[in-house]
C-alpha positions as CSV (number, residue, x, y, z in Angstrom):
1,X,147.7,-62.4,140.1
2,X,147.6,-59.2,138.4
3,X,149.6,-56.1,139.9
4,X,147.9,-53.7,142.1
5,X,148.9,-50.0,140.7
6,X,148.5,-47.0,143.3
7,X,146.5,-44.4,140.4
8,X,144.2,-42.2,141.4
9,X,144.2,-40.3,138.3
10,X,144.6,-42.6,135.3
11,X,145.7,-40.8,132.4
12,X,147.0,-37.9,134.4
13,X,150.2,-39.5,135.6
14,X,149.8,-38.8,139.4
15,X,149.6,-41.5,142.3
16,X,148.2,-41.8,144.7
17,X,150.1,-40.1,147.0
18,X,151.0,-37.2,144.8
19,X,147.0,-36.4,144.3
20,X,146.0,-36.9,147.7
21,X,149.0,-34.4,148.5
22,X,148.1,-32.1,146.1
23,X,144.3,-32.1,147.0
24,X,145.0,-31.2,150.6
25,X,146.9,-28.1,149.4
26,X,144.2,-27.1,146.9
27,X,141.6,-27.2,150.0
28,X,143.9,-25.5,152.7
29,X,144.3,-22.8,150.3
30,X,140.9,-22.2,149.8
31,X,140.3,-22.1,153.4
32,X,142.7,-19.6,153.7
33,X,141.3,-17.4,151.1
34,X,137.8,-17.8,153.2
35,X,139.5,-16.9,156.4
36,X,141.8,-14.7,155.1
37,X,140.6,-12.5,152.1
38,X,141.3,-13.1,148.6
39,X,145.1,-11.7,148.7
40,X,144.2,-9.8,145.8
41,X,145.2,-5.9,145.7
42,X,142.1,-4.5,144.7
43,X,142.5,-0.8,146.2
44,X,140.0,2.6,145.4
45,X,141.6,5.6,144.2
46,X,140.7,8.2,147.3
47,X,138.0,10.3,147.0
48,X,136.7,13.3,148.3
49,X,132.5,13.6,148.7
50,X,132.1,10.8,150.8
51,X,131.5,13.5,153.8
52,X,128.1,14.9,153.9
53,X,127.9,18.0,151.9
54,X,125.8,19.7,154.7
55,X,128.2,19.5,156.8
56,X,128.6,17.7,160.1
57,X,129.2,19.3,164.1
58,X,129.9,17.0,166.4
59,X,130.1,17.6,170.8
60,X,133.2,16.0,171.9
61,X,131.5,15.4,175.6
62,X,128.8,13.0,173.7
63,X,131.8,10.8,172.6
64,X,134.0,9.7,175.9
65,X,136.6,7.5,173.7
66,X,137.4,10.9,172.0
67,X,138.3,13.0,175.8
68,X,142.5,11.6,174.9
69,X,144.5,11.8,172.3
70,X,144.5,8.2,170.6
71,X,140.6,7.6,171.0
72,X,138.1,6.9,168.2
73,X,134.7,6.7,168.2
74,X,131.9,5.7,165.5
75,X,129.6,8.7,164.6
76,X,127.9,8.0,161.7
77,X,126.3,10.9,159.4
78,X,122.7,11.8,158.9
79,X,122.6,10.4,155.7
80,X,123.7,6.6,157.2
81,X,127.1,6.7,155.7
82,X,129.4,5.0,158.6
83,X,132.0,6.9,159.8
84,X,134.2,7.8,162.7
85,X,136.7,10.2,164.2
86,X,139.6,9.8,165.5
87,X,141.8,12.6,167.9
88,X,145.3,12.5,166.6
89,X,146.7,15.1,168.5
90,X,145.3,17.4,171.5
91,X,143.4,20.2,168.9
92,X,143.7,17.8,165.6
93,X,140.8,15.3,164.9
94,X,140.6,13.4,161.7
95,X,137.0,12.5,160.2
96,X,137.6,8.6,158.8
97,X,135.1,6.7,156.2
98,X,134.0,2.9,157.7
99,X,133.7,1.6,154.3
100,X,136.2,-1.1,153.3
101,X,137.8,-0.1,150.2
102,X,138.1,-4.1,149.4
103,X,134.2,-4.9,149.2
104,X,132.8,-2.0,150.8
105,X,132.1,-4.1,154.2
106,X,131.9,-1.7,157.4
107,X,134.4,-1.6,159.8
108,X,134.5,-2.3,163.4
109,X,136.3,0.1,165.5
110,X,138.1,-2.3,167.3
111,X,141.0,-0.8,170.5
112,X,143.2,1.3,169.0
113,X,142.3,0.6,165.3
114,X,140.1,-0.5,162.7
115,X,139.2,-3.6,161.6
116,X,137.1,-5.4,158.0
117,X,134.5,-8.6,159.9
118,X,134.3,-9.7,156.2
119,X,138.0,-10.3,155.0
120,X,140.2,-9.4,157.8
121,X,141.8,-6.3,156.6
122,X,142.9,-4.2,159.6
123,X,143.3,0.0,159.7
124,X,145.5,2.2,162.3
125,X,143.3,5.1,163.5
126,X,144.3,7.9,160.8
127,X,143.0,5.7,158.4
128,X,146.4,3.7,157.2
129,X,146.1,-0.2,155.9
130,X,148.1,-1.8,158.7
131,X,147.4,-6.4,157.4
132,X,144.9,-8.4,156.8
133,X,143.5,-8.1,153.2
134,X,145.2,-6.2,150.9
135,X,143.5,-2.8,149.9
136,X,144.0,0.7,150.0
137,X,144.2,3.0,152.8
138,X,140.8,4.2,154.1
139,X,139.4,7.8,153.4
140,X,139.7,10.4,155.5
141,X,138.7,14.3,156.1
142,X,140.6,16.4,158.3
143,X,138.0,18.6,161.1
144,X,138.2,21.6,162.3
145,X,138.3,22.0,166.3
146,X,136.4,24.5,168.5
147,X,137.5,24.7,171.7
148,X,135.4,27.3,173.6
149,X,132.2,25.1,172.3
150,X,133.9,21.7,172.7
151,X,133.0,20.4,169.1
152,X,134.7,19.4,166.0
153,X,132.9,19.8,162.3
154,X,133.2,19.6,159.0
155,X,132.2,22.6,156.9
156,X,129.3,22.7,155.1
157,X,130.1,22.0,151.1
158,X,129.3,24.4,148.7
159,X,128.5,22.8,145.5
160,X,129.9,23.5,141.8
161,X,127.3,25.2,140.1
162,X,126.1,23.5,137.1
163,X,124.7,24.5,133.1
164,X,121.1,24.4,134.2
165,X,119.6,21.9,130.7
166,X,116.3,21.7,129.4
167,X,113.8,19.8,131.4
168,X,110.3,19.6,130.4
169,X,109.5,16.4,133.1
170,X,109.9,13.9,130.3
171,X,113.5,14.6,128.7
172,X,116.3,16.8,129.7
173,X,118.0,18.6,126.9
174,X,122.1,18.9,127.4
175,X,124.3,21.5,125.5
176,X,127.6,19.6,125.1
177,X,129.1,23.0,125.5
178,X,128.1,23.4,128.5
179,X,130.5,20.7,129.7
180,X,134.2,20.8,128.9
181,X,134.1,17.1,130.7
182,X,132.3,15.9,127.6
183,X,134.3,17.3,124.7
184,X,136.3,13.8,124.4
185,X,135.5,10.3,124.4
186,X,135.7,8.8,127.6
187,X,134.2,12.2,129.4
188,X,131.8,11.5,132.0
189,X,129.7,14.6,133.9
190,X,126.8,15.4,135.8
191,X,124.2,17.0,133.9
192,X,121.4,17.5,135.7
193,X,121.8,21.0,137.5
194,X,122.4,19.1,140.7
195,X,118.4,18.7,140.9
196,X,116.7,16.1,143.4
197,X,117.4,13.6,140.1
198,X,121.3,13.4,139.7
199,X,122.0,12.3,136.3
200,X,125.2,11.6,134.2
201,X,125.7,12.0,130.9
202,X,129.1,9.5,129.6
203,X,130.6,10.0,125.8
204,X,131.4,6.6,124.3
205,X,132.0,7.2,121.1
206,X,132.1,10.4,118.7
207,X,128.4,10.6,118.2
208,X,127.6,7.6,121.0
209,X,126.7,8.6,124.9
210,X,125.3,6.8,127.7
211,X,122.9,8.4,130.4
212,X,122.8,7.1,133.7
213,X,120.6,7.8,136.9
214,X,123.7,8.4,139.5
215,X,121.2,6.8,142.3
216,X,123.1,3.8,144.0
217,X,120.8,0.7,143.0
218,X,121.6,-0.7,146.7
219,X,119.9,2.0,149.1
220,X,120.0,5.3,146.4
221,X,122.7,7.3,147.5
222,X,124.1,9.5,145.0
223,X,127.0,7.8,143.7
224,X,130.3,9.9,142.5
225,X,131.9,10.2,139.3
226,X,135.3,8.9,140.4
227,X,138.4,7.2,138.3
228,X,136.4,6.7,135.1
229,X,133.2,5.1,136.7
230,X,131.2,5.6,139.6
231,X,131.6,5.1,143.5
232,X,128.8,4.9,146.0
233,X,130.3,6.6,149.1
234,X,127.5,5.4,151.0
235,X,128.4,1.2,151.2
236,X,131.4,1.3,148.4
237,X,129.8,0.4,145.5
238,X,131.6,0.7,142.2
239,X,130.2,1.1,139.1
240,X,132.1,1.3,135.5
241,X,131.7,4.3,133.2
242,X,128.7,2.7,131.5
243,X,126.8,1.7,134.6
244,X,128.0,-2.2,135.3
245,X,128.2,-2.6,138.9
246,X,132.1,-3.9,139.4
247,X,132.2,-4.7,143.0
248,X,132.0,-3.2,146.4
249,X,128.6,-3.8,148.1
250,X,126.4,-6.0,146.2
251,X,123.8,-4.9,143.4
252,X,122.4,-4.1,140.2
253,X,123.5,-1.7,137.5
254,X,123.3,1.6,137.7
255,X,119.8,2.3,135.7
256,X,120.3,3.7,131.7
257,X,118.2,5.7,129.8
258,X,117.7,6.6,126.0
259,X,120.4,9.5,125.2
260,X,120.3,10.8,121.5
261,X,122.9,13.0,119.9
262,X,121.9,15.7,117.4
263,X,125.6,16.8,115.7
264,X,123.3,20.0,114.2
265,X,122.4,21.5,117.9
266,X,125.1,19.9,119.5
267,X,122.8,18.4,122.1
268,X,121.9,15.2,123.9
269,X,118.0,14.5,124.5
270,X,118.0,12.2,127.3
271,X,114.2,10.7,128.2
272,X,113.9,10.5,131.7
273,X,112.5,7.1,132.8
């Protein structure tokens, strides 16, 4: 009678045992990652333009959670971009983003803080990371308080005026002068004049760019130029310098079009698709 050997892995050198040990630990850590969030620090560098650049007035007595000091309440934009505000003090309110800066999920506002339904990660009111999944602290935007009319706002944003370029409805002529941003490889800027067709122009080489529709493939918000690529300030998106969607709320590339560098005018003719 031949001996019975306890192998569940021949040729691996584990028993039994040992690989129904190890198994169990393999699928309890997955769980965990499910349940839990991937325990990977994947954080945003802050950014600014995430707050509607038109502004935003808000009347306290509409909002009941806000009448104490320690209340939040969800008050989302015009433009759809979540967001709430929180009172940190008895005149100081602070104007927070609801985007995850993990995956771009939106928050619950949840008792006293914040809290991501997709990976767990959990906020204090002024914006902080307090546990859960590991990422960075959420974006905020102080307001400014009226009293005598009960409200709190943000300013309306004046935007940077921009090198008006060529634009003949088919192709939009940029002067590289124009744009100090461009002058190196690597340079990203917005070249469009800030028309109704935000565009960005990115240098990858010395006589190489890329031009890129800045419209957010997921719902078209204007994305931002932000740490070498692109953020959507809408759902979190990221995009890198050359379009690729990276993470943050799931979709396609940012959309490309033909850019051609002429060294003798020191232009780029970018057709507009």
């Amino acid at each position: 009678m031949s001996a019975t050997h306890d192998v569940a892995c021949i040729g691996c050198g584990l028993d039994r045992r040992t690989f129904l040990s190890q198994s169990t630990l393999v699928a309890v850590a997955a769980l965990l990652v499910d349940a839990c969030g991937t325990g990977v620090w994947e954080p945003l560098a802050p950014v600014t333009n995430i707050f509607p650049a038109a502004g935003l007035s808000l009347k306290l007595a509409n909002y009941p959670a806000l009448a104490a000091v320690g209340g939040i309440a969800r008050v989302d934009d015009p433009t759809g971009a979540p967001l709430a505000v929180a009172r940190m003090g008895a005149a100081t309110f602070v104007a927070i983003s609801l985007s995850c800066p993990h995956q771009g999920t939106t928050l619950d506002v949840a008792g006293s803080g914040l809290t991501c339904p997709n990976h767990g990660a959990r906020f204090a009111i002024d914006g902080t990371w307090t546990g859960g999944q590991v990422t960075a602290n959420l974006t905020t935007h102080p307001l400014v308080f009226n009293a005598a009319a009960g409200t709190v706002n943000i300013p309306a944003q004046q935007p940077a005026a921009l090198p008006t370029p060529v634009n003949n409805g088919h192709q939009l002529v940029v002067t590289l002068a124009n744009f100090p941003e461009l002058a190196t490889i690597g340079g990203m800027a917005r070249v469009d004049g800030n028309s109704t067709s935000p565009l960005a122009l990115v240098r990858t080489g010395g006589a190489t760019f890329v031009a890129l529709s800045m419209r957010c493939t997921h719902q078209g918000a204007t994305v931002a130029i932000q740490s070498g690529g692109f953020f959507c300030p809408r759902h979190a998106a990221r995009f890198s310098a050359t379009g690729a969607w990276l993470g943050g709320q799931r979709t396609s590339d940012l959309t490309a079009m033909p850019a051609t560098y002429s060294a003798t005018t020191g232009t780029v003719t970018i057709t507009i698709a």
